[in-house]
TORBA-529297 format. One record per residue (C-alpha): x, y, z; residue number from 1; chain; residue in one letter. Coordinates in nm, 3 decimals. Example, Ala and Ser with C-alpha at 12.3 -4.5 7.8 and 13.67 -1.06 7.14 Angstrom:
! TORBA-529297
1.230:-0.450:0.780:1:A:a
1.367:-0.106:0.714:2:A:s
END
This chain:
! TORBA-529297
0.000:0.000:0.000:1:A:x
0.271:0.239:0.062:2:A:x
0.381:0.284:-0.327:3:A:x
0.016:0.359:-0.416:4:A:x
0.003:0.633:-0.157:5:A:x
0.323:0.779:-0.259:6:A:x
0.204:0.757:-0.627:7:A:x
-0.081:0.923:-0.527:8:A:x
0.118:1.211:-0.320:9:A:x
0.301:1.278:-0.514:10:A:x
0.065:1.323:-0.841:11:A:x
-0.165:1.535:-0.624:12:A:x
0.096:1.772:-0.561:13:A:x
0.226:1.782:-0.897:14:A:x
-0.153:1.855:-0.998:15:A:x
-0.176:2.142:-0.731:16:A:x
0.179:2.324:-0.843:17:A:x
0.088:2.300:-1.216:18:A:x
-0.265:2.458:-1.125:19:A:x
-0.121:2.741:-0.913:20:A:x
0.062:2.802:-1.271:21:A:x
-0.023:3.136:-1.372:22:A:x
0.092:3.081:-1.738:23:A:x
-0.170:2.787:-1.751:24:A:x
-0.467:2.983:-1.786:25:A:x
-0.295:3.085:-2.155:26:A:x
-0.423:2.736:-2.233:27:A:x
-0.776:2.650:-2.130:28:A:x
-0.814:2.286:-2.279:29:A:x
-0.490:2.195:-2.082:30:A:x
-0.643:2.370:-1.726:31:A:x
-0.989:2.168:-1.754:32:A:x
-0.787:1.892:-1.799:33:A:x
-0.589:1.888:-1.514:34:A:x
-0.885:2.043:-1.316:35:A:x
-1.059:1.737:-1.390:36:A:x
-0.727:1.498:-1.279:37:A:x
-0.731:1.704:-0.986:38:A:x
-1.076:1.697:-0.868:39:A:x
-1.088:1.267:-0.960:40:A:x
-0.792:1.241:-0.753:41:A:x
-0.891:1.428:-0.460:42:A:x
-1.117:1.142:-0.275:43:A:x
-0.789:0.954:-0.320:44:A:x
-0.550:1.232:-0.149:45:A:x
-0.785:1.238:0.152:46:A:x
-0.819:0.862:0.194:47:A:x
-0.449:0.843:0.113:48:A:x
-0.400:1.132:0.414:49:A:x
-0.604:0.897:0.640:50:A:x
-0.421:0.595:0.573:51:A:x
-0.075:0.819:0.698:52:A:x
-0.330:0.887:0.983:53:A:x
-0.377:0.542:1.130:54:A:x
-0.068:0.391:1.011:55:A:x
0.128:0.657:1.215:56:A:x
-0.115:0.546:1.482:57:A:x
-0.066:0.201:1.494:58:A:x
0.310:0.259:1.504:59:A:x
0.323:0.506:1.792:60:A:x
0.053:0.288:1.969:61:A:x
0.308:-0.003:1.932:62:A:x
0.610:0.168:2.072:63:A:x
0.341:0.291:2.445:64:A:x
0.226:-0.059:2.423:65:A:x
0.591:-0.200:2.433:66:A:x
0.707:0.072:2.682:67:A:x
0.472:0.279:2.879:68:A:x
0.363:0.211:3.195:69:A:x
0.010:-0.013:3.291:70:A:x
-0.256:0.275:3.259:71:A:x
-0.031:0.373:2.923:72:A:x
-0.005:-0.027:2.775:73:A:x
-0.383:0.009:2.845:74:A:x
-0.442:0.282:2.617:75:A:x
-0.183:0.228:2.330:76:A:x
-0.339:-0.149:2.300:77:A:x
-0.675:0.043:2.270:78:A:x
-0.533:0.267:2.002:79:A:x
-0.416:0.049:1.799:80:A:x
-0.714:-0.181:1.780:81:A:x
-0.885:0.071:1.662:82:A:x
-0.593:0.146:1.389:83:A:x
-0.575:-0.211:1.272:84:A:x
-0.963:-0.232:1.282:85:A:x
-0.991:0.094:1.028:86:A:x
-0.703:0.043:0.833:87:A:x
-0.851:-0.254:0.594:88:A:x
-1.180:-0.033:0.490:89:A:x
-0.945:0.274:0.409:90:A:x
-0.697:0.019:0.214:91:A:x
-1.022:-0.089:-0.003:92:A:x
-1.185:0.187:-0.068:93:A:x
-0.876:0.383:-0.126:94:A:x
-0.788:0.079:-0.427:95:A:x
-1.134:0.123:-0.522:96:A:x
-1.070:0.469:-0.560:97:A:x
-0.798:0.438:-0.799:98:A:x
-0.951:0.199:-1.030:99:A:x
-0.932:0.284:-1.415:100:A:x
-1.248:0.512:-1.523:101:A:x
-1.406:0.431:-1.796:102:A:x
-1.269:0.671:-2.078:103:A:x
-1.613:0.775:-2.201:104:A:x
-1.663:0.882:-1.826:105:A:x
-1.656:1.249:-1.796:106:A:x
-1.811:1.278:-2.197:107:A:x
-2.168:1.409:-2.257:108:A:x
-2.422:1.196:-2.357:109:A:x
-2.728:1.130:-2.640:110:A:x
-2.975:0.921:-2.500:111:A:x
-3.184:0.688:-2.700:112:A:x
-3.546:0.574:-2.587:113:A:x
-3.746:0.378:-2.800:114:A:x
-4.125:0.195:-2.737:115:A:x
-4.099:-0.170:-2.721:116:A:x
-4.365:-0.452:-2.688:117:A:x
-4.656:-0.333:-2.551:118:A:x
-4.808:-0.101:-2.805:119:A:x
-4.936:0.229:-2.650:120:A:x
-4.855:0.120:-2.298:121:A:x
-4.541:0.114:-2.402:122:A:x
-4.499:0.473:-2.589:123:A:x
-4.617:0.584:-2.256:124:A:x
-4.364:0.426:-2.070:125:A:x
-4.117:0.578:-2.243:126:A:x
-4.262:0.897:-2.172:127:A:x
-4.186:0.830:-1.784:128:A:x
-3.865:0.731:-1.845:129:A:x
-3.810:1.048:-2.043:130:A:x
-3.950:1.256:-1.700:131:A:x
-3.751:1.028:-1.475:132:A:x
-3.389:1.118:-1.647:133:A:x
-3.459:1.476:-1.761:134:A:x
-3.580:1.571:-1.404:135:A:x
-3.239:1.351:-1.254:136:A:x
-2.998:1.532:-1.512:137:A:x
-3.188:1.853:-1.399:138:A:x
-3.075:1.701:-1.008:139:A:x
-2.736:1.687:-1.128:140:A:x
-2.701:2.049:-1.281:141:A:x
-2.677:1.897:-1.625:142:A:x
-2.802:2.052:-1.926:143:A:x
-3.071:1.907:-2.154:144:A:x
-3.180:1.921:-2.508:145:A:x
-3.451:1.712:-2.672:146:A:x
-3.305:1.660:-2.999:147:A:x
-3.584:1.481:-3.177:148:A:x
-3.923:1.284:-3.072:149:A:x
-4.175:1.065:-3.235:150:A:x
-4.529:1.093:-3.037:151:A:x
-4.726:0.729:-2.968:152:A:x
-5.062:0.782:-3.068:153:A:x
-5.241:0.797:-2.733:154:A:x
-4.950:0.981:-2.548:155:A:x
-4.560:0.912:-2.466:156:A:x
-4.326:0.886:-2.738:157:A:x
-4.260:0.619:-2.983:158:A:x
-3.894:0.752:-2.996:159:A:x
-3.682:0.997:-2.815:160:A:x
-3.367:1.098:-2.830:161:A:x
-3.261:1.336:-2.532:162:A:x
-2.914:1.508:-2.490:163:A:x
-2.752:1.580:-2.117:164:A:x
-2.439:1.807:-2.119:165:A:x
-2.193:1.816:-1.841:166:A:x
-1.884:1.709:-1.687:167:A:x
-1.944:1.339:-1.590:168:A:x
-2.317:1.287:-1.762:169:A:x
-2.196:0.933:-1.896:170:A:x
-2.068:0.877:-1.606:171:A:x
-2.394:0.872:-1.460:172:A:x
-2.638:0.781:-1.735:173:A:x
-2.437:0.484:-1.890:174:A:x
-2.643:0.224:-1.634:175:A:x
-2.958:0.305:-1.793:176:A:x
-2.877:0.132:-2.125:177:A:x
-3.045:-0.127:-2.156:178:A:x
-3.434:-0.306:-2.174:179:A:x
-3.658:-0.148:-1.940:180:A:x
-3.994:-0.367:-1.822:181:A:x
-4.299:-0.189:-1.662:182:A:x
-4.576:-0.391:-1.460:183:A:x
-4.866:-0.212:-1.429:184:A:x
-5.214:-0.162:-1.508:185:A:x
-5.301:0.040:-1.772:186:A:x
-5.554:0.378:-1.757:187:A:x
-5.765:0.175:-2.059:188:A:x
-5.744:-0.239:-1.858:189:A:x
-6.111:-0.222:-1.739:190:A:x
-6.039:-0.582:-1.584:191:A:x
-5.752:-0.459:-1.361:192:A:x
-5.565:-0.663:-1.558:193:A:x
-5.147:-0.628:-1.486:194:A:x
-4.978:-0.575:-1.828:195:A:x
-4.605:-0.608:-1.925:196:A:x
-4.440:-0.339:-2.159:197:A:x
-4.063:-0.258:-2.232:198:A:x
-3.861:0.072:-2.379:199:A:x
-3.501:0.025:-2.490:200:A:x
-3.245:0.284:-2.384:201:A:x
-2.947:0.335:-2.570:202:A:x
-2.683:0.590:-2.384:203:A:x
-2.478:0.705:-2.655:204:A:x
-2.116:0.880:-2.531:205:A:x
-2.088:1.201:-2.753:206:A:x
-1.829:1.241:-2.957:207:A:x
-1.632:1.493:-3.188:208:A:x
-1.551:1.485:-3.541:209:A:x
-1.189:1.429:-3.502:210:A:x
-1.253:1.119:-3.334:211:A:x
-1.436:0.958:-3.583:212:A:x
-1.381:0.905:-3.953:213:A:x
-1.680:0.908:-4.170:214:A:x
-1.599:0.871:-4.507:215:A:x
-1.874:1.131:-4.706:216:A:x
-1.863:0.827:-4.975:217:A:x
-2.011:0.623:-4.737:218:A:x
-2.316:0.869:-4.648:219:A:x
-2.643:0.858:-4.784:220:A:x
-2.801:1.163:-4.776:221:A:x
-3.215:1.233:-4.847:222:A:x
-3.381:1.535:-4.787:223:A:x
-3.758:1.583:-4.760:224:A:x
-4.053:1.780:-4.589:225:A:x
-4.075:1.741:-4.231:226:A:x
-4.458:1.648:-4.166:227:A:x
-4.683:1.633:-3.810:228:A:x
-4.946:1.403:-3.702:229:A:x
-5.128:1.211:-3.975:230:A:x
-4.857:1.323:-4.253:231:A:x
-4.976:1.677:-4.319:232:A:x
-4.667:1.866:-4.397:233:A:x
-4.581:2.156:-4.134:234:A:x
-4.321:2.269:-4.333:235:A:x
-4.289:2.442:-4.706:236:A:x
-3.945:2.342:-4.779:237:A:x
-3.729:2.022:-4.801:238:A:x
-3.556:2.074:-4.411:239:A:x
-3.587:1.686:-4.304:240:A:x
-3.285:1.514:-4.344:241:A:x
-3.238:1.113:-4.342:242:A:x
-2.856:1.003:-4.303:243:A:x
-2.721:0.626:-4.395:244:A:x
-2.430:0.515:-4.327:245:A:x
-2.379:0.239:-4.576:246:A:x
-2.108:0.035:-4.421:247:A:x
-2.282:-0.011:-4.137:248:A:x
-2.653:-0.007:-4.242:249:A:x
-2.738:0.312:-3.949:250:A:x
-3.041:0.539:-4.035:251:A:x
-3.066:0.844:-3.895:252:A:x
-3.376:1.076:-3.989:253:A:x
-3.410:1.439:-3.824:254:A:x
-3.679:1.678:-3.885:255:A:x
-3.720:1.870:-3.566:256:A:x
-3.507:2.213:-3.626:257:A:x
-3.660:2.451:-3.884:258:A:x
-3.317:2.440:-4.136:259:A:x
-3.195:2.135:-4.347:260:A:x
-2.862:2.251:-4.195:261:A:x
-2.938:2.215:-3.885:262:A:x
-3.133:1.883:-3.878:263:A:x
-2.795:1.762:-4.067:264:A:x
-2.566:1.854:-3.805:265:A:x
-2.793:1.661:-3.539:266:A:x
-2.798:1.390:-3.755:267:A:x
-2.467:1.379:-3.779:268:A:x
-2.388:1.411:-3.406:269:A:x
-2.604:1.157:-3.369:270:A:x
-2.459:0.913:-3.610:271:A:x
-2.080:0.975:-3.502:272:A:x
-2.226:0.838:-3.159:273:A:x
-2.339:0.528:-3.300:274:A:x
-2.006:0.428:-3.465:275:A:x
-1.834:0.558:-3.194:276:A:x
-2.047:0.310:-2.925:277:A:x
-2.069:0.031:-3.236:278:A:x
-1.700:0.034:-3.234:279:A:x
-1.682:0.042:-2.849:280:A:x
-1.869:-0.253:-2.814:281:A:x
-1.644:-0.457:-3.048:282:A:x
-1.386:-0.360:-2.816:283:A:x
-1.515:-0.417:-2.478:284:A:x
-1.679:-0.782:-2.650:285:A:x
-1.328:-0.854:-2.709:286:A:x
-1.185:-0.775:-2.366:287:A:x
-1.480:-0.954:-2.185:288:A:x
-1.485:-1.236:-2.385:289:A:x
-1.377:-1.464:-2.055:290:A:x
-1.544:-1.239:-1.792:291:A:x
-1.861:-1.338:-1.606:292:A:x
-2.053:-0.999:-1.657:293:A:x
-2.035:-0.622:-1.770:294:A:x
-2.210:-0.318:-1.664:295:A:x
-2.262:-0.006:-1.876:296:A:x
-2.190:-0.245:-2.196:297:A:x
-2.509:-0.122:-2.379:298:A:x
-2.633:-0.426:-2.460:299:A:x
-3.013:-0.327:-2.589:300:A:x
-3.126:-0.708:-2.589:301:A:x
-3.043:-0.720:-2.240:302:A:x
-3.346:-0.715:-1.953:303:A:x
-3.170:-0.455:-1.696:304:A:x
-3.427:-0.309:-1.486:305:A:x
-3.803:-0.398:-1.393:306:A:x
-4.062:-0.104:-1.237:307:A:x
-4.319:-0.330:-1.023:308:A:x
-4.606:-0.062:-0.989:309:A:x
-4.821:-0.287:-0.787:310:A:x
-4.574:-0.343:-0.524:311:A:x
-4.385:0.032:-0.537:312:A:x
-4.055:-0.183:-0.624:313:A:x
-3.786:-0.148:-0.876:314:A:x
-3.556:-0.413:-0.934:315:A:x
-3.206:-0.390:-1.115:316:A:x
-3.115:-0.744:-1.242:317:A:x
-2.749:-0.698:-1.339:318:A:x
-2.707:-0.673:-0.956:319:A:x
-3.013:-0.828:-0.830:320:A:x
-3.060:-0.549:-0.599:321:A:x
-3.434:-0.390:-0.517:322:A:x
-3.554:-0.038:-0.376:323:A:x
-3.875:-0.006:-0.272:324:A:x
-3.940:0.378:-0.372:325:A:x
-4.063:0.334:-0.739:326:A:x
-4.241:0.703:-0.681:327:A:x
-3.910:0.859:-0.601:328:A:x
-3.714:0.728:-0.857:329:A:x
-3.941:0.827:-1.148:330:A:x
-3.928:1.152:-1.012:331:A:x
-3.552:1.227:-1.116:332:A:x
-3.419:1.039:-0.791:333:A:x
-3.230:0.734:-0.859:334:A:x
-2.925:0.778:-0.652:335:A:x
-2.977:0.499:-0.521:336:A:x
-2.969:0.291:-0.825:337:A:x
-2.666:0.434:-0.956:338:A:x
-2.432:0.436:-0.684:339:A:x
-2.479:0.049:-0.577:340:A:x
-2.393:-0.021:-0.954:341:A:x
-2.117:0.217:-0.964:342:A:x
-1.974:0.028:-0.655:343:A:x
-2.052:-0.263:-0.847:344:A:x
-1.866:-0.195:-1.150:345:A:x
-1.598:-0.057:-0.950:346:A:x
-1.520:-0.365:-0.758:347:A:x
-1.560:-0.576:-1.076:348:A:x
-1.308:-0.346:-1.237:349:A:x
-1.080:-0.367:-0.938:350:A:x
-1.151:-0.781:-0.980:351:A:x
-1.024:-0.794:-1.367:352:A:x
-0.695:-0.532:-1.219:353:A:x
-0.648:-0.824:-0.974:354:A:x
-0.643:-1.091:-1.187:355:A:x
END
C-alpha cells in the first residue's frame, strides 16, 4: 500500500503546483484537464491522508504498548485496535478509488429511448422514463436538449432521443442502457388486468468529429418535408434530413429544427455516436470475452431493470438489488440505483486489475 500512496502524493501535488501556474490559464483545454485529474484524484488524497493517519497510529501505539507504563499499555493497545480495525476499509476503498475510469466517463451523452412490446402502454412508458432522467440530469445540474421525438398515438413517445451536457453525464447515465420492463395496469385495462411493456435505452457517449472518420462516400443523404401528425406537412421546404451510413446499415432521420442545416448537423452528431459506441462494443466484447458480466456495456437485448407498480418496487437485475421507492425514482431520484452499480462496477473493475 505504501507505493500507491506515494504515487498518489506525489501526483496530487504535482496537480496542485501546475494549477497554481499562472501561465496555464494561456491554455484553457490543458487547465480543464488537469482540473478534472485534480478533482478525480482528490477522494484519493484524503483517503491516502487517512491511511498516513492510522498507520502513524498504529506505530506510535506499538512503541506505548511495548514501553509505557500499565494505565499507558492500556491505552496504546486500545489505540491500535482501533488502527488495525480501520485500516482494511481505508486500504479498499482507497484501491477502489484508484480503479481505471471508464474513458467515455466524464463525456456528454445522447440518450436513445425507444417503445418496445406493448403497443401504447409502451410509448407511454417511455414517456416516464423520459421525465424520470430529464428531471435527474436537472438534479445533477446537467443541461438538456430534446433533440428529436416521435409521439405514440395515445401519449408518450414512440422515440426519443434526449441530450444531457456536463462534466461526468456518462458517467452517470451509462447504467440506464439497456431493456426497461414496466408492470402495471393500464388507464384503458377495465379488468384490472397487470400488463407487461418494455422501452429500450441506448446511452450514446458524444463524440467529436476528429474522433471519428466518416468517409462522405459512405453517407447517404435524403432530404424531404418534415410532416406532423397524420402526414400533413408543417413545413414548405425540403428541411428533413435522413442520413445512412452504408457500411454499417445506421439510419438516422431528423426533422425537428426549422433548417436542413441544422437537422444535418444533429444527424450527424447523432450518427458519429453510434459508430463511436458500435465500435466500443467490439472492443469491450473482445476484452470480456472470458469475464462473467459487464455493466454499462449497452447491450439493448439485455433485460436490466423492472418497475413493479403494484408493489412500489424497482428491481435492477445486473445486480439483483431492489428499492422499494418506485415514486421517487421516477421523479428524477435514482441515486440509489446508480451508486450500488457504480460500486458494483468498481469492484468488478478492481476484480479484472487483480487478476
Amino acid at each position: 500500500m505504501e507505493p500507491l500512496v506515494a504515487e498518489i502524493e506525489r501526483r496530487f501535488a504535482e496537480l496542485e503546483q501546475e494549477l497554481g501556474d499562472p501561465a496555464l490559464m494561456a491554455d484553457q483545454r490543458r487547465y480543464a484537464e488537469l482540473a478534472r485529474e485534480h478533482k478525480e484524484l482528490s477522494r484519493a488524497h484524503a483517503l491516502a491522508r487517512r491511511w498516513r493517519e492510522l498507520t502513524a497510529q498504529a506505530g506510535d501505539a506499538a512503541e506505548l504498548a511495548a514501553d509505557g507504563d500499565e494505565e499507558m499499555r492500556a491505552f496504546a493497545h486500545e489505540q491500535l485496535a482501533e488502527a488495525r480495525a480501520a485500516l482494511p476499509e481505508v486500504e479498499e476503498e482507497l484501491r477502489l478509488a484508484m480503479v481505471e475510469r471508464d474513458p467515455a466517463d466524464s463525456r456528454n451523452v445522447l440518450v436513445e429511448l425507444r417503445a418496445g412490446t406493448g403497443g401504447d402502454e409502451a410509448a407511454l412508458f417511455v414517456g416516464d422514463l423520459y421525465g424520470m432522467l430529464a428531471r435527474y440530469a436537472e438534479q445533477r445540474g446537467f443541461k438538456t436538449d430534446t433533440v428529436t421525438t416521435s409521439g405514440g398515438d395515445a401519449g408518450g413517445f414512440k422515440e426519443l432521443v434526449l441530450e444531457v451536457r456536463g462534466d461526468g453525464a456518462y458517467s452517470v447515465f451509462k447504467y440506464e442502457s439497456g431493456v426497461h420492463r414496466v408492470q402495471r395496469v393500464p388507464a384503458t385495462e377495465s379488468q384490472g388486468r397487470i400488463h407487461t411493456s418494455t422501452a429500450t435505452v441506448a446511452v450514446l457517449p458524444e463524440v467529436e468529429d476528429v474522433e471519428v472518420n466518416i468517409n462522405q462516400n459512405d453517407l447517404q443523404i435524403d432530404v424531404y418535408r418534415s410532416s406532423g401528425p397524420g402526414g400533413q406537412s408543417v413545413n414548405t421546404t425540403d428541411s428533413a434530413v435522413r442520413i445512412t451510413h452504408k457500411p454499417s446499415g445506421i439510419v438516422i432521420s431528423m426533422q425537428d429544427e426549422k433548417s436542413q442545416l441544422q437537422n444535418r448537423e444533429r444527424a450527424m452528431k447523432l450518427l458519429r455516436a453510434k459508430l463511436y459506441e458500435a465500435e466500443l462494443q467490439k472492443q469491450q466484447a473482445a476484452l470480456a470475452a472470458d469475464r462473467r458480466s459487464q455493466v454499462g456495456s449497452g447491450d439493448r437485448a439485455e433485460k436490466i431493470r423492472t418497475y413493479n407498480y403494484p408493489q412500489r418496487r424497482i428491481t435492477d437485475h445486473r445486480i439483483n438489488f431492489t428499492v422499494h421507492n418506485l415514486d421517487a425514482v421516477l421523479a428524477g431520484e435514482p441515486d440509489e440505483l446508480t451508486s450500488a452499480l457504480q460500486d458494483w462496477e468498481k469492484r468488478t473493475r478492481l476484480e479484472q486489475a487483480s487478476e
